[in-house]
N, C-alpha and C positions, 0 to 999 in steps of 0.2 A: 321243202326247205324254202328260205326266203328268195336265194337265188330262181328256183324255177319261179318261184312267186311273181319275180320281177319279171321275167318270161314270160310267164303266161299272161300277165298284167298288160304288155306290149300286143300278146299276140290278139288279146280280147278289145285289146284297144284299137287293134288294125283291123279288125273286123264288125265295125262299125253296123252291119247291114243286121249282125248276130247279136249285136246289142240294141240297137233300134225296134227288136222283136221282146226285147223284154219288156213287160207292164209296169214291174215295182223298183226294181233297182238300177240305179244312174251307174255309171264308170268311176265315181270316190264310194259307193258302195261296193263295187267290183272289185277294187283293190284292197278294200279292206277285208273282204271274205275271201280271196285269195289269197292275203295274210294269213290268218287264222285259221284256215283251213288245213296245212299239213302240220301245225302245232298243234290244233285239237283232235285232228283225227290219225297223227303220228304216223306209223309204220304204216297204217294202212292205206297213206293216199301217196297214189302214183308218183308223184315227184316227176321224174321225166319221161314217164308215160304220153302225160303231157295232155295237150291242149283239147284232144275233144273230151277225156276226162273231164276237166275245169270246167268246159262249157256247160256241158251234161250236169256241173253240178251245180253250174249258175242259174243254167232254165232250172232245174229245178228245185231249187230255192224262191226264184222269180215264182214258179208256178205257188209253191206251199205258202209264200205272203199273199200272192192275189186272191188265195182260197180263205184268207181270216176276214173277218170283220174288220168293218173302218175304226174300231176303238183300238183293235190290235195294231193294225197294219199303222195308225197314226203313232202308237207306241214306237214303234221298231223304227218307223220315218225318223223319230224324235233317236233314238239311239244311235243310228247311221249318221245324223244329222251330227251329235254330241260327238262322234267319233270319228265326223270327217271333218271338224274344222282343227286348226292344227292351235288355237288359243285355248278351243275348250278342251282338248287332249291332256292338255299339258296337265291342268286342274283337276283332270279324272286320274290322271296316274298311266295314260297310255306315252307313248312313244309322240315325241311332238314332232318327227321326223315324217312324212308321207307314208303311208304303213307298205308300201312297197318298196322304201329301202331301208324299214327297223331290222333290225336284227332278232336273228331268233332269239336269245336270250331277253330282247327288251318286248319283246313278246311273248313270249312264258313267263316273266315278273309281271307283267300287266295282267294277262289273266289271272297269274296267281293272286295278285294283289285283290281282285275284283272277284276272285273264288272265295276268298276269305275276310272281305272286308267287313269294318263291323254296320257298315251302311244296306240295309235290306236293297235298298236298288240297286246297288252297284253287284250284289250274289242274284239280284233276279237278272239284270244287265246281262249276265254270266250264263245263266243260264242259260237265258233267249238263246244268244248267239251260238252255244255247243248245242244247244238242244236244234237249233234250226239246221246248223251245218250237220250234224250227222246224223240225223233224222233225213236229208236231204239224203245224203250220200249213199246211208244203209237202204231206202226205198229204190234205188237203181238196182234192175237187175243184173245188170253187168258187176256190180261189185256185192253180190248175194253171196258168194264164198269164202269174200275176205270176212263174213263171218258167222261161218257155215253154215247157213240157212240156205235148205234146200230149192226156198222159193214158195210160195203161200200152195194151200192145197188144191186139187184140181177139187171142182164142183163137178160131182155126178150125178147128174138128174135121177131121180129114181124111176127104173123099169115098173111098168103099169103091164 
């Protein structure tokens, strides 16, 4: 929910040493994927589980943009960028509030808005962003159950 969002926003923010280890994403990217995060991935992310949760899904996020090409990775710069200043927010239909004190409902109207717009950027915009947060989140194995995957196959060398 928005509230631990703000939490973990704080706790990511005091740990300064754990964010200076990331490659691609700043601290106005941090807070907005810790927005986004328990409204796209609902019931299944920890809420007050809490923070090495969030971190865990910050590296590896941080890690899945460092692994794209620079055409990608300048796209998603260019997204973070349109969705962290709070003039071009307004103009996209997100929340012109800091996305660590919107509220969940102006957070579910935004994506919705941007799920179904009639503008192909703003449903590819959509995409990016769910497709990278839970693609992040389902790749940890520590949350392999929340959606029943037992975990990739073991590799058995074949007996000679």
């Amino acid at each position: 929910m928005v509230g631990s969002s703000l939490s973990a926003f704080s706790v990511v923010k005091s740990r300064k040493n754990d964010l200076q280890d990331l490659r691609f994403l700043t601290p106005a990217d941090t807070a907005l994927l810790l927005a986004l995060a328990p409204i796209i991935l609902k019931a299944n992310y920890p809420g007050i589980l809490g923070e090495k949760a969030e971190q865990r899904l910050l590296v590896t996020i941080d890690n899945q943009i460092s692994s794209l090409g620079q055409h990608s990775q300048k796209q998603l710069q260019q997204l973070f960028d349109l969705l962290g200043s709070s003039t071009l927010r307004y103009f996209a239909g997100a929340p012109s509030s800091d996305w660590s004190k919107a509220s969940r409902d102006q957070i579910e109207s935004f994506l919705e808005g941007w799920k179904n717009s009639l503008f192909t950027l703003k449903r590819t915009g959509y995409a990016a962003l769910c497709q990278l947060i839970t693609m992040s989140w389902y790749t940890q194995p520590e949350n392999f159950s929340q959606a029943s995957y037992p975990g990739p196959p073991k590799i058995v060398s074949p007996q000679e």
